[in-house]
OpenMM code with the backbone's topology and positions (N, CA, C; nanometers):
from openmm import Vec3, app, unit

residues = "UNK UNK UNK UNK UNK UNK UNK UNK UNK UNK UNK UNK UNK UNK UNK UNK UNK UNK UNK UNK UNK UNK UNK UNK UNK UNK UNK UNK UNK UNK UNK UNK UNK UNK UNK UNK UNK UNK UNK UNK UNK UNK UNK UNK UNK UNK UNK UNK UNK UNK UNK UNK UNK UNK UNK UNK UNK UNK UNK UNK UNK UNK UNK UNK UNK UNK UNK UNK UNK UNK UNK UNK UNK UNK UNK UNK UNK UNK UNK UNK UNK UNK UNK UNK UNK UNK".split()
positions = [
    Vec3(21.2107, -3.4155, -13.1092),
    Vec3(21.1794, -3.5446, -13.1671),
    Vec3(21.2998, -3.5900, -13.2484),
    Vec3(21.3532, -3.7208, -13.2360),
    Vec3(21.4450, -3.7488, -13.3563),
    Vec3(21.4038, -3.7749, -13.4173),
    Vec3(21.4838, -3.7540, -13.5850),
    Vec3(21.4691, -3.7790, -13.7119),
    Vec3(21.5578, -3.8970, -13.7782),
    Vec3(21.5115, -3.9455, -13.8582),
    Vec3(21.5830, -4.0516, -13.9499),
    Vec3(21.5549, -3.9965, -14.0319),
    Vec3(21.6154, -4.0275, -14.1905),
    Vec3(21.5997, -4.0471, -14.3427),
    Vec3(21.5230, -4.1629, -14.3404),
    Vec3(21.5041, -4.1803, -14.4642),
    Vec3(21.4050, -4.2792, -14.5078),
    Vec3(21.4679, -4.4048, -14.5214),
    Vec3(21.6237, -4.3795, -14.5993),
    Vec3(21.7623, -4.4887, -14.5692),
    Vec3(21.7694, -4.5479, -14.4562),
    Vec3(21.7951, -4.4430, -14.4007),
    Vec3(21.8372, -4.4466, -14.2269),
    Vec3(21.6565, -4.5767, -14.1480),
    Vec3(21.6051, -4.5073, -14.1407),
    Vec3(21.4767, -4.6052, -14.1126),
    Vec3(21.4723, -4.7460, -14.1991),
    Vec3(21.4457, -4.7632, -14.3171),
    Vec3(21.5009, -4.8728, -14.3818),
    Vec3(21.5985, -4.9725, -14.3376),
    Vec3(21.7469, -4.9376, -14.3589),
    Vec3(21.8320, -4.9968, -14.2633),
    Vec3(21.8384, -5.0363, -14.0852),
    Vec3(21.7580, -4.9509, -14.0117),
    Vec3(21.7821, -4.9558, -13.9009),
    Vec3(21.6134, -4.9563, -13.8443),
    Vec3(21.5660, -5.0577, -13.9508),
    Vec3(21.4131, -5.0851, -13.8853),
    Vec3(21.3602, -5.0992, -13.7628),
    Vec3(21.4637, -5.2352, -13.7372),
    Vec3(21.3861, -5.2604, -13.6032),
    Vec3(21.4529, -5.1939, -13.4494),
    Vec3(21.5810, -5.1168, -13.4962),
    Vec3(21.5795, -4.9783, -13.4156),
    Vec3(21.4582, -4.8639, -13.4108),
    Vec3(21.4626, -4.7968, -13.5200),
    Vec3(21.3404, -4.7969, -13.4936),
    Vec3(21.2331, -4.7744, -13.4338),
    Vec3(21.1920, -4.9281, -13.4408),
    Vec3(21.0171, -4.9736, -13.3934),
    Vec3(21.0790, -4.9716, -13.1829),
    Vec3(21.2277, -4.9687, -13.1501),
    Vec3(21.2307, -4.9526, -13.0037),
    Vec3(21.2458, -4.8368, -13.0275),
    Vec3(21.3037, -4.7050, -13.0845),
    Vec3(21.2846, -4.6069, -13.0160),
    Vec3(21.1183, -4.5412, -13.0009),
    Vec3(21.0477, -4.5769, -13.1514),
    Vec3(20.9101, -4.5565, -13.1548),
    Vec3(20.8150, -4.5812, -13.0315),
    Vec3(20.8864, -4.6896, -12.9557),
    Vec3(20.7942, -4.7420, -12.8103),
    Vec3(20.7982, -4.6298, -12.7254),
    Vec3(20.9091, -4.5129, -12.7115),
    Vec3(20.9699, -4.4641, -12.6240),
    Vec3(20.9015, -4.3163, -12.6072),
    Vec3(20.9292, -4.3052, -12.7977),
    Vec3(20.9019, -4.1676, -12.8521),
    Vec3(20.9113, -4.1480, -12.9989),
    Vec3(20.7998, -4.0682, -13.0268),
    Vec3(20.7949, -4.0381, -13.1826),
    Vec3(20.9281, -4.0003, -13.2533),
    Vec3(20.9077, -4.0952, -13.3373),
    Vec3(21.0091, -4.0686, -13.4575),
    Vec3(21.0096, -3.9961, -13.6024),
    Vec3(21.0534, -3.9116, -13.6281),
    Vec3(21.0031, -3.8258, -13.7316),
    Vec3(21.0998, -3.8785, -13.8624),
    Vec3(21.0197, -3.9178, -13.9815),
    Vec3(21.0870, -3.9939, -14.0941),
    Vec3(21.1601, -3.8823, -14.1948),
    Vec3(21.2160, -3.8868, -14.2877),
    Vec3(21.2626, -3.7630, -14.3790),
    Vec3(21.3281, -3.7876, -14.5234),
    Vec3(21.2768, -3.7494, -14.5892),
    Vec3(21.2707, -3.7870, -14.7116),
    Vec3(21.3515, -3.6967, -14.8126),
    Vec3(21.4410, -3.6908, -14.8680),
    Vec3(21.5271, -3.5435, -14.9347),
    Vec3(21.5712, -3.4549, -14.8391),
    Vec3(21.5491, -3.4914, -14.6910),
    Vec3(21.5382, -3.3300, -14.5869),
    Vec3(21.3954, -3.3376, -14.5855),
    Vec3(21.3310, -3.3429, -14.6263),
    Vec3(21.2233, -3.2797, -14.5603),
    Vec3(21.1020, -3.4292, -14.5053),
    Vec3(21.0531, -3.3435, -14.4249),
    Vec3(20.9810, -3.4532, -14.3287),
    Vec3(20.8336, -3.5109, -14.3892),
    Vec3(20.8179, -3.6843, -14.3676),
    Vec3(20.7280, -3.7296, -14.4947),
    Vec3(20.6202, -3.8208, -14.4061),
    Vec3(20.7028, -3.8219, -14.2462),
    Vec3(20.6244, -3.9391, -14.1728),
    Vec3(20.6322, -3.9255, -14.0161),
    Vec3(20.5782, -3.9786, -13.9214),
    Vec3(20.6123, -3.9915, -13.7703),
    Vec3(20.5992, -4.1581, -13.7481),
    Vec3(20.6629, -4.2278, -13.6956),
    Vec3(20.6132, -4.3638, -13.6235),
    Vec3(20.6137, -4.3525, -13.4804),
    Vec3(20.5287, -4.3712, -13.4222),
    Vec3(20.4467, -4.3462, -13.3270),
    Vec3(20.4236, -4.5264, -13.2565),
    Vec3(20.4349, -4.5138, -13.1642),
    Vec3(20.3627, -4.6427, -13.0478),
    Vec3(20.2416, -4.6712, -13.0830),
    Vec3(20.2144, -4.7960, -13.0596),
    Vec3(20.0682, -4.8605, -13.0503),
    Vec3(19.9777, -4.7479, -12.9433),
    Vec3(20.0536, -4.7325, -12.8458),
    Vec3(19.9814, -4.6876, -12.7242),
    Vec3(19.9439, -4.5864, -12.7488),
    Vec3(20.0515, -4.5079, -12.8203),
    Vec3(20.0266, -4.3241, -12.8534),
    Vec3(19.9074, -4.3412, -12.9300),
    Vec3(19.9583, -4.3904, -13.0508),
    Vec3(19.8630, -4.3999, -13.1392),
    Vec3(19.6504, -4.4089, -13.0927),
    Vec3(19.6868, -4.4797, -13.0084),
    Vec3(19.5389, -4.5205, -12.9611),
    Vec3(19.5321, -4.4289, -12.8481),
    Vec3(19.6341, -4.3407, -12.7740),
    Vec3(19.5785, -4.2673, -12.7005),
    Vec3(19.5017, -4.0539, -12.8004),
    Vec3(19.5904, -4.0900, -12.9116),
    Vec3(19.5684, -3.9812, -13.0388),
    Vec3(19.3864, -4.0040, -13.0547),
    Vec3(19.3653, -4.1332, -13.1125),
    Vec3(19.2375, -4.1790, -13.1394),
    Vec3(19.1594, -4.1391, -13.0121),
    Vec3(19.1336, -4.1903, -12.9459),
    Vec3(19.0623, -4.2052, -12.7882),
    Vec3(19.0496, -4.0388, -12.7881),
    Vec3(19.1673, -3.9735, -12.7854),
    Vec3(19.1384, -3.7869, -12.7734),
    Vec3(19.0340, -3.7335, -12.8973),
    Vec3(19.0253, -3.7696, -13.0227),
    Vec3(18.9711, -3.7607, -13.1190),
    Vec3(18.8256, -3.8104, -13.1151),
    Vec3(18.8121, -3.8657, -13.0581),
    Vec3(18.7072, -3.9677, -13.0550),
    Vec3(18.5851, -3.8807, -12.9398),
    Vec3(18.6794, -3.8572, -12.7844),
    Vec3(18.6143, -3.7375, -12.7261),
    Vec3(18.5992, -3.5785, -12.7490),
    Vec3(18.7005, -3.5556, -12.8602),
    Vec3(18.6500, -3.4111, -12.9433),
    Vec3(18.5551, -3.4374, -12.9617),
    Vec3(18.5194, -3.5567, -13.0923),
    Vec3(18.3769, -3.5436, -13.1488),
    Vec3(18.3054, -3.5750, -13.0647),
    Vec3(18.2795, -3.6473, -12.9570),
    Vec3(18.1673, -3.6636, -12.8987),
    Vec3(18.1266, -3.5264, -12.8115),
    Vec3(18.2830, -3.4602, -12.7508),
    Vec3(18.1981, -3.3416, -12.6660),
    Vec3(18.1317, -3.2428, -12.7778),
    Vec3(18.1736, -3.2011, -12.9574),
    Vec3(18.1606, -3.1363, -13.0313),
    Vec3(17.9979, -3.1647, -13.0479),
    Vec3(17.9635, -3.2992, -13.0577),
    Vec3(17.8190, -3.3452, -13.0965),
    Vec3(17.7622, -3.3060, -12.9968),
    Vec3(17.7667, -3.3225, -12.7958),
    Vec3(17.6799, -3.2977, -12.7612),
    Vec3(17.6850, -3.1561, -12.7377),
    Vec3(17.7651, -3.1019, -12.7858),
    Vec3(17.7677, -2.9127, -12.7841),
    Vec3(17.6702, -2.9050, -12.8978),
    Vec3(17.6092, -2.9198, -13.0207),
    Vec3(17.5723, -2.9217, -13.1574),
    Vec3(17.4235, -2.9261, -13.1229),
    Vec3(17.4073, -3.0735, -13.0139),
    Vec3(17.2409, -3.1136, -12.9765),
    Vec3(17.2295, -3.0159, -12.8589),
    Vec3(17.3322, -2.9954, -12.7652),
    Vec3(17.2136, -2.8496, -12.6775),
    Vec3(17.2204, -2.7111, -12.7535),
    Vec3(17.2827, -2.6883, -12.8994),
    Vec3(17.2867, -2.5883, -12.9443),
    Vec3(17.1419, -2.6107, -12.9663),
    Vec3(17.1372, -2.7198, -13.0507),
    Vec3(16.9872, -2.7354, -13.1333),
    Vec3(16.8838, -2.7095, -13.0320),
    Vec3(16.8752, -2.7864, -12.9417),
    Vec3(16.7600, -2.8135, -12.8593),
    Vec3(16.7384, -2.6883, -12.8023),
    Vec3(16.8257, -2.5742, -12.7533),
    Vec3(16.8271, -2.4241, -12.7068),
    Vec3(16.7740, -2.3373, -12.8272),
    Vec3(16.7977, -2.3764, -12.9519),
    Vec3(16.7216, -2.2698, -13.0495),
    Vec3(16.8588, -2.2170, -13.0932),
    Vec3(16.9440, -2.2413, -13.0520),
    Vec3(17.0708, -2.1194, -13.1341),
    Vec3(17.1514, -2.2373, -13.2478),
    Vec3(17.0868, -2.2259, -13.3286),
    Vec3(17.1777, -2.2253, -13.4915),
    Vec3(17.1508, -2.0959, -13.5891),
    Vec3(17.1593, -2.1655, -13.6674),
    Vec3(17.2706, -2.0899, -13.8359),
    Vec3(17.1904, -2.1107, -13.9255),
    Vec3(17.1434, -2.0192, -14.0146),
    Vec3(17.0991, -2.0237, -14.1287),
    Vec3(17.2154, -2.1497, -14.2173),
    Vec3(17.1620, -2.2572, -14.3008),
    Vec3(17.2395, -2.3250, -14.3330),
    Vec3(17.3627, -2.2861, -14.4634),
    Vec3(17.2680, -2.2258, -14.5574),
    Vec3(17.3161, -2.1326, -14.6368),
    Vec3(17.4002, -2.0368, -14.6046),
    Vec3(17.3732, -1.9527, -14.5244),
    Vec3(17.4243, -1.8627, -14.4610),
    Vec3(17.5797, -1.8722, -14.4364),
    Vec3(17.5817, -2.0038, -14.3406),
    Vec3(17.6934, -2.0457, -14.2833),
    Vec3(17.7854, -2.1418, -14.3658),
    Vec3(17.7613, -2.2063, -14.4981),
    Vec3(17.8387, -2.2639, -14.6327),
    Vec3(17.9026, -2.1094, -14.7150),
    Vec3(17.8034, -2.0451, -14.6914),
    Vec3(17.8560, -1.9132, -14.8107),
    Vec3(17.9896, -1.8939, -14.6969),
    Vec3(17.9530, -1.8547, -14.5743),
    Vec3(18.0428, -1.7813, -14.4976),
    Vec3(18.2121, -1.8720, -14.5683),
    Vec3(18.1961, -2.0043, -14.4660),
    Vec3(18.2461, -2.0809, -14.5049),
    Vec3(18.3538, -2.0798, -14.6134),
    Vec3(18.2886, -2.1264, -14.7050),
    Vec3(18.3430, -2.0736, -14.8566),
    Vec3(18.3906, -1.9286, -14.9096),
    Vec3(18.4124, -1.8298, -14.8581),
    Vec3(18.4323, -1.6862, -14.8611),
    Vec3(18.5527, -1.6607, -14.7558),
    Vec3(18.5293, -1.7873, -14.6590),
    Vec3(18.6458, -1.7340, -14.5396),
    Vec3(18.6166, -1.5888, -14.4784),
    Vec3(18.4815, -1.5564, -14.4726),
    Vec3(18.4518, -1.4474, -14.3956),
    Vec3(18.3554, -1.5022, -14.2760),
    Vec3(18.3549, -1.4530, -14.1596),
    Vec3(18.2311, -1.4660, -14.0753),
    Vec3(18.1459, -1.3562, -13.9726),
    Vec3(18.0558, -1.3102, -13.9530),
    Vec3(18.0028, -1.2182, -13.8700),
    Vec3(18.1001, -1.1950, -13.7705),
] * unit.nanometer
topology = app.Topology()
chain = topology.addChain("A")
for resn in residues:
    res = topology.addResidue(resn, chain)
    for name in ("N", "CA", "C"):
        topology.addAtom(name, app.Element.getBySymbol(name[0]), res)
């Protein structure tokens, strides 16, 4: 991925917003990295993938339910919170 400074992006904005069409641009701040600019397209193809996690995650959740296999609720916050699990 290329990088700019934060200068470097500033000055050379609307460079840039064309390489961003192409391919992610990684921003940088002191050296170290603070940002990505990303395409309209990417961007909404990121969302759209996110969007079918949660939906395949939910209907994994309702045939868990509807099959009988969950979690004590308690059970599974303590775990949780402890960073331990069966």
């Amino acid at each position: 991925m290329d990088a700019l400074s934060a200068n470097e992006a500033k000055t050379q904005f609307g460079d840039l917003l064309l390489k961003a069409q192409r391919a992610p641009i990684q921003i940088n701040k002191n050296g170290k990295p603070v940002a990505v600019v990303i395409s309209m397209d990417e961007y909404e193809s990121i969302e759209a993938l996110k969007l079918r996690l949660l939906q395949s995650r939910a209907a994994q959740a309702k045939a868990d339910i509807g099959a009988g296999n969950t979690v004590d609720g308690e059970a599974f916050f303590s775990e949780l919170e402890s960073g331990h699990h069966d």
